[in-house]
Phi, psi and omega in degrees: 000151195225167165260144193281125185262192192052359172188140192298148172254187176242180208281308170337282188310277172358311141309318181284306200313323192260352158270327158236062116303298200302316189253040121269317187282352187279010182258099195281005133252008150312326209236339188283302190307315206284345174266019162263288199322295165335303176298313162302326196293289182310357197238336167317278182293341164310322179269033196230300203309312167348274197300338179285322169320290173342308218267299204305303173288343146289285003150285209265345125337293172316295171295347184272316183276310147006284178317299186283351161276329152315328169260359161299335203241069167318293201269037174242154208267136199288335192274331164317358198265328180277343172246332187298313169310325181284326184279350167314289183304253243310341165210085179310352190272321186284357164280316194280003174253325165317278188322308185279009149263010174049199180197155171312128136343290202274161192254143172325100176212357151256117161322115187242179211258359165255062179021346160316130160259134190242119171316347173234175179271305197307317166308331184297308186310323157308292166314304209296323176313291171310314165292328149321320195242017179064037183255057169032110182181157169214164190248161187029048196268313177262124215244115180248142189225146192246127155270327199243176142097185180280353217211024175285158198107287176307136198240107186244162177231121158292156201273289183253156162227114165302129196245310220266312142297339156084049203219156154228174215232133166226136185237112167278090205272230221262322144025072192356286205259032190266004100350282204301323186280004137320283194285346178297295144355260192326311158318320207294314184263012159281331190283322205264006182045078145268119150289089210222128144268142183246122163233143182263189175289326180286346198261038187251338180313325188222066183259037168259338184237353185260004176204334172266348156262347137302283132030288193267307184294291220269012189254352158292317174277146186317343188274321167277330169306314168281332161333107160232116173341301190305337187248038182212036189243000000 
């Protein structure tokens, strides 16, 4: 029983009003229902405190691997970072679908004759490669994160970009899981018409014809010709 709002009483009504409260709780099962009710309220807000624990271990979660993965990726821009978290909390299945496709292992730690540091001798073998012929590119600079589609979540960076062919060069090394995140890739920027060369480990023997005439063939298609950089920036 509550007191009644919205309107003033006179000292009289006020009275009948507080006898009958007094004579609804004195009625025992009157006082049984309202301590079930009382009791749902309370097992309510315990799974409310829960789940917000909860919501708090996720959240820092979230930031921690984000973060570290943003600063593996320097020259790709940091504020894109607020939202792929944010969009993260808002859907925990597409993070835990993140984690579990892992990521390179390995850290920038060879040098290149452009000055990049690249995580494989094969990323080297490219860059040098790429540099050798005057060839325009920057590594890891764009980090594309898909939000919509079957394949919402995933957050992939291509190893290179051609700015001059308008294409990026992803190198599948050697890597435990570096297979599976190949065809996951390929799916990915095939559904969203990315232009991407996948060059493998076997194909490095010859990369005047396995990336540079490839290359030039896919920088020919409608899908790199439509392609624009700028709105995935």
């Amino acid at each position: 029983m509550a007191w009644p709002k919205g309107k003033k009483h006179t000292a009289s009504e006020k009275k009948k009003i507080r006898k009958s409260i007094i004579k609804y709780w004195s009625n025992p099962s009157a006082r049984l229902r309202m301590s079930r009710i009382m009791l749902k309220q309370r097992k309510k807000l315990s799974l409310i405190k829960i789940k917000q624990y909860e919501d708090i271990k996720l959240r820092k979660k979230i930031d921690k691997t984000i973060t570290k993965w943003w600063r593996e990726h320097p020259d790709a821009r940091k504020k894109k970072s607020l939202e792929v978290k944010q969009f993260f909390i808002s859907n925990p299945k597409a993070f835990a679908e993140f984690v579990r496709h892992g990521k390179n292992p390995l850290k920038r730690h060879l040098r290149t004759k452009s000055g990049y540091f690249v995580r494989s001798r094969g990323e080297k073998q490219i860059a040098d490669f790429l540099f050798s012929l005057k060839i325009p590119f920057f590594y890891e600079e764009y980090s594309l994160f898909f939000r919509h589609g079957r394949f919402a979540g995933n957050l992939c960076t291509p190893d290179f970009f051609l700015p001059k062919l308008n294409i990026f060069i992803e190198f599948y090394g050697g890597y435990p899981a570096a297979w599976k995140k190949k065809v996951l890739k390929n799916k990915i920027y095939a559904v969203n018409k990315i232009p991407v060369l996948g060059i493998t480990p076997a194909e490095l023997d010859d990369l005047d014809y396995y990336l540079i005439k490839d290359a030039e063939k896919l920088s020919r298609t409608g899908i790199a010709k439509k392609f624009k950089i700028v709105e995935w920036r």
